[in-house]
N, C-alpha and C positions, 0 to 999 in steps of 0.2 A: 561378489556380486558386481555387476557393471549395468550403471544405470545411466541413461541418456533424458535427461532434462532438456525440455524443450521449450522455448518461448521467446515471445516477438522483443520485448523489452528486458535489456540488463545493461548495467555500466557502460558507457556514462549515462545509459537513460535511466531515471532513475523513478520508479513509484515500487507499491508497497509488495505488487507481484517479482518484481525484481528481486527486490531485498528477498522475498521470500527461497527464490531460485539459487541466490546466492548465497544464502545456510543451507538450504537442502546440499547442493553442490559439495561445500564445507564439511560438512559434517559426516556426509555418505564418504568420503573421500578418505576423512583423516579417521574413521573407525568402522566402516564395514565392506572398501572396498573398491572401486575406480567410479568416479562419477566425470560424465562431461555435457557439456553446458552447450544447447546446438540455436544458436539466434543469429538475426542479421546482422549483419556488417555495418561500420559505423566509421564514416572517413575520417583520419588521422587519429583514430582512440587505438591505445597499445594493451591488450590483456597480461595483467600480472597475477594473476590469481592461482592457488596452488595445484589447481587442476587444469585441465583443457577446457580451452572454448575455442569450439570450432563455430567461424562466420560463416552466413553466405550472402550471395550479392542482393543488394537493396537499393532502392530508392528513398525519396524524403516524401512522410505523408503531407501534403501541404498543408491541409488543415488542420494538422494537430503536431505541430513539430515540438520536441524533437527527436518525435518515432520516424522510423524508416520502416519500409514495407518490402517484406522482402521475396524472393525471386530465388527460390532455392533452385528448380528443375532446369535453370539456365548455367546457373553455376558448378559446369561439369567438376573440377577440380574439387570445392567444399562435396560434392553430392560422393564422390572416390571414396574419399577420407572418411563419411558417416558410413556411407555404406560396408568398410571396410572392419570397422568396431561390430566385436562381437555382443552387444548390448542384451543383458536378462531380460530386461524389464524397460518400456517408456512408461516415461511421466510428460504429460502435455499442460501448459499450463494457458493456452491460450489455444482457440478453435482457428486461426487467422494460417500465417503462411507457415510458422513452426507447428502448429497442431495438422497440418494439413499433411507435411513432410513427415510427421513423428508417425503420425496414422499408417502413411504407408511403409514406412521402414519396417511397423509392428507388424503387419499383413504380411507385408516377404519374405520376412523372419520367422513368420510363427509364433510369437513372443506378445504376451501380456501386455496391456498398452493403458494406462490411467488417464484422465484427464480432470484438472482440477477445474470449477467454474470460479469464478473471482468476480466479475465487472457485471453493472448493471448496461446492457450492450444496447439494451433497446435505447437508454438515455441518450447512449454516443451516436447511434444511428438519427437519433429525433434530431440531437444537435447541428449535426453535421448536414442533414437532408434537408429539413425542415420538414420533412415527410413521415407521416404517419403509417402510409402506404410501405414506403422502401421498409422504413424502422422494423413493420410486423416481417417486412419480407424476411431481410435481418436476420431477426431472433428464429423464424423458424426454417431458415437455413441451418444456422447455429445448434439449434435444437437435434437437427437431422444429424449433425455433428456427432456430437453427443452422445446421440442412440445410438454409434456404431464402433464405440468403444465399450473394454471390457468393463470397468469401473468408475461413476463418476464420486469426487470428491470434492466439498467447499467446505469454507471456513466455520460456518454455525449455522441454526435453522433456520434462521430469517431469510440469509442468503440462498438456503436451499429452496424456500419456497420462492422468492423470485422466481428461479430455474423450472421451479416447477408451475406456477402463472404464466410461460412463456412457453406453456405444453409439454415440457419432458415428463414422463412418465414411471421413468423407470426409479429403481432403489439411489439414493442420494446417501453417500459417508459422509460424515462430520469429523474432519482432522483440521484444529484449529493451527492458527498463526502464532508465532511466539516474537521475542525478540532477542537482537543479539548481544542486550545493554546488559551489563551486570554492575547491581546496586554500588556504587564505590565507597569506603569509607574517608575518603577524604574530599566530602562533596565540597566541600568550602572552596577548595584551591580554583573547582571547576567552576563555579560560582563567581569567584574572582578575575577567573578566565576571561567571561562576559562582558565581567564590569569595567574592566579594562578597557577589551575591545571596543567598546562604544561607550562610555565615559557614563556609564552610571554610576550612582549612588548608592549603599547597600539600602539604604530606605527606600529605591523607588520601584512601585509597580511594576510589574515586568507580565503582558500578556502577550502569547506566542501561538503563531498559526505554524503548520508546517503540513505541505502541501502542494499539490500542481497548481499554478495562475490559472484557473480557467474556469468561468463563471458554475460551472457544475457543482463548485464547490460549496457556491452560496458563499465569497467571498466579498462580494460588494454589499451583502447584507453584515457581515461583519465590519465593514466600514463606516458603513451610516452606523450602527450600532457604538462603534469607536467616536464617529460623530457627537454623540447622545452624551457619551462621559466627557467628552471634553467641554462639551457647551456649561456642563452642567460642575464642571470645575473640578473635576474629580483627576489627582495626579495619576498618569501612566504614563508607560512604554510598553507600543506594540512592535513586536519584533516578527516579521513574517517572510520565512522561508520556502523559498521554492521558486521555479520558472515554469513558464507555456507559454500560450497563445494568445494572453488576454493579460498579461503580466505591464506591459506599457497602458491597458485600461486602467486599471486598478492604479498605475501610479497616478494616470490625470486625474482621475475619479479623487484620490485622497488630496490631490491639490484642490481641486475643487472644491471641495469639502473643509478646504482648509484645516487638513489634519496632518500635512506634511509632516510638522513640526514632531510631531510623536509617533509617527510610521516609521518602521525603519523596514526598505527591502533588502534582505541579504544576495538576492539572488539564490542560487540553489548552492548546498552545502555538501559537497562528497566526502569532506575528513566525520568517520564517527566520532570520533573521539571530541572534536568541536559541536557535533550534533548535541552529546551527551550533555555539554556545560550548558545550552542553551536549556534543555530539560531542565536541568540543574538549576539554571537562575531563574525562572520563569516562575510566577506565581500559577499562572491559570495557562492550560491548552485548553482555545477557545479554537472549536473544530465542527463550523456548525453545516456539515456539509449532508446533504441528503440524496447523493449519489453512493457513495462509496458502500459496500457489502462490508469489509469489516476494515477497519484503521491501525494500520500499526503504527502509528504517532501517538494512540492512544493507550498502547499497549508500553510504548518507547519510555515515553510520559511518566504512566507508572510508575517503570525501573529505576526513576529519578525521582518518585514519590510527587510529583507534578497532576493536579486532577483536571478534569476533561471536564468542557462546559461543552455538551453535544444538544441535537433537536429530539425531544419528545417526540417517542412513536419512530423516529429514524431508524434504518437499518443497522448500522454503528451502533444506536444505544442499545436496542433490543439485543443484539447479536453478541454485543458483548457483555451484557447484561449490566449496565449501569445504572444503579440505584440512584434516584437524587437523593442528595444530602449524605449518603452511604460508602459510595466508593467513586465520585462523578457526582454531577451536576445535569439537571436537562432544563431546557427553557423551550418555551413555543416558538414558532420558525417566525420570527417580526422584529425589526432591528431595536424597536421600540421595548419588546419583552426582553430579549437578548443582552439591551444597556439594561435595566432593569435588573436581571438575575446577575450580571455579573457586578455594577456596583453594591448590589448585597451582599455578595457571595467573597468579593476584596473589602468589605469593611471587616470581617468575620477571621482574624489571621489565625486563630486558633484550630477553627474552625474547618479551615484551609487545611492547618495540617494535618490534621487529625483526618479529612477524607482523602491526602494524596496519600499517608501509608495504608489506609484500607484498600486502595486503587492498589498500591502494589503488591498485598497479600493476595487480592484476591484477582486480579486482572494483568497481573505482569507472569508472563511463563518465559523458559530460556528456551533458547531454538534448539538445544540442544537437549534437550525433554521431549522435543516434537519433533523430531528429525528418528527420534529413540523408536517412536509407537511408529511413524512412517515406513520406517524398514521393517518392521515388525507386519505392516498390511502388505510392506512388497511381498515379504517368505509368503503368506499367507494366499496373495495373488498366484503366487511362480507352483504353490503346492497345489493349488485348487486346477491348474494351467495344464500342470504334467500330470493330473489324473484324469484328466476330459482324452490324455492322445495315448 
């Protein structure tokens, strides 16, 4: 089987569609077959990865770096090379300049063509625009997308009924996200890892974001919330990973706020392996974002027994089905409820632990469980494909 993954974001840019592109890749690769990875070009980044990635030519989006937007049907040279792959089956993971490319390559070929939905698109439109008007245009562009593919597939039902309040119509698959952390037995070491790096304490609090800078995320409500425990005397370290657009706000803002002192920004983190220890030492993933369709920081989390403080009613909590007090935590979207659920929720260390190993029975999968049933929908697509001709 030779499958062509397609999408606008992967290393070094990094969110949770990536990650996801880059276990499918992995894993289609090293047990069912040739997989390659077809996204924009990214200047001075080297691909090491055990399969192919073919680039094509891009620009920087300005407003939201550091995606590039890319320009395949100018890039004779990349367009040779895809066109030249005998590919079974696309997967699209993005409706933008790779889903736009993967559609047609499927059309000329003959060949099965998926596309997964992932992002709340209308939000990024509203952001960006400030427009209500462009944003509807948007999604029922998007939507028109969509409907002209064979199969659409998202992570859980929450996500899917977005997709479908944004007018799609048609039948919606649920193939969820996994991750590619496996539980270690020697979590101490990674533990220790942390404490090192940044000179903590084994007593001290340790509360961790991991994420894009960019207000979508409901990150400065996490601040002022950080605000609320420190006034109130209550020891932590917040450790908050990730870069964007809005990442030098968020530092004035914690000046401001005069919370310097216990923020710590990592900046964004590409070794997993250091990813894992941060899970590892963290008391609480505090992730109180109400954009995202589903979170693999949440899922990461888990596989480190680490439990998620997410928004009541959020797409994330519903979609991943997080119990409060169960396997997660939910607090109502107010920096005021937010400090509140989480100074209860850090006095409770029992408590704590006891719902991050429920978090990860019941809310941690390996990608390589879900990459297992994935190929399993391609045969099912490629059979259903060659009885229609």
């Amino acid at each position: 089987m030779i499958v062509g993954l397609f999408n606008d974001s992967f290393p070094p840019v990094m969110d949770g569609v990536a990650i996801a592109v880059k276990n499918y890749a992995y894993y289609i690769n090293k047990k069912y077959g040739k997989a390659y990875v077809v996204t924009p070009s990214f200047p001075g980044y080297k691909d090491e990865e055990e399969y192919e990635v073919i680039r094509y030519f891009s620009i920087p989006v300005v407003l939201r770096p550091p995606y590039r937007f890319g320009i395949p049907f100018l890039d004779l040279k990349a367009m040779r090379k895809i066109e030249s792959i005998p590919f079974d089956i696309i997967h699209v993971h993005s409706p933008f300049s790779s889903g736009v490319l993967g559609l047609y390559i499927a059309k000329k070929r003959k060949i099965p063509i998926v596309a997964s939905f992932h992002t709340k698109y209308y939000d990024d439109f509203k952001e960006a625009t400030k427009s209500d008007f462009i944003a509807r245009l948007g999604v029922k562009i998007i939507v028109e997308f969509y409907n002209r593919v064979d199969e659409v597939w998202t992570v859980n039902s929450a996500t899917a009924e977005t997709l479908r309040d944004y007018g799609f119509k048609k039948e919606v698959k649920i193939i969820p996200n996994g991750s590619d952390f496996i539980p270690p037995r020697n979590i101490e070491e990674y533990r220790e890892k942390i404490e090192r790096l940044h000179n903590l304490s084994k007593e001290e609090v340790v509360i961790l974001f991991v994420g894009q800078m960019v207000k979508q995320k409901n990150v400065e409500m996490l601040l002022r919330s950080l605000k609320v425990l420190k006034d109130e005397n209550i020891s932590f370290k917040a450790i908050l990973i990730g870069t964007g657009k809005d990442e030098d706000y968020f530092k004035k803002l914690a000046e401001e706020l005069k919370i310097e002192d216990r923020v710590i920004f990592t900046g964004k983190v590409l070794d997993r392996e250091l990813l894992k220890a941060y899970y590892a030492r963290a008391d609480l993933l505090a992730f109180p974002s109400l954009y995202d369709t589903s979170a693999l920081v949440v899922k990461e989390a888990a596989a480190l027994g680490c439990p998620s403080l997410l928004i009541k009613g959020s797409t994330v909590a519903e979609g991943e089905g997080v119990i409060d007090g169960l396997n997660g935590f939910l607090s109502e979207d107010d920096y005021i409820n937010y400090a509140k659920k989480m100074k209860e929720i850090l006095s409770q260390r029992e408590l704590l632990k006891k719902v991050g190993e429920n978090a990860r029975v019941t809310l941690y999968k390996h990608w390589e469980e879900i990459v297992d049933i994935v190929v399993e929908n391609y045969k099912r697509l490629l059979d259903k494909y060659k009885g229609k001709q």
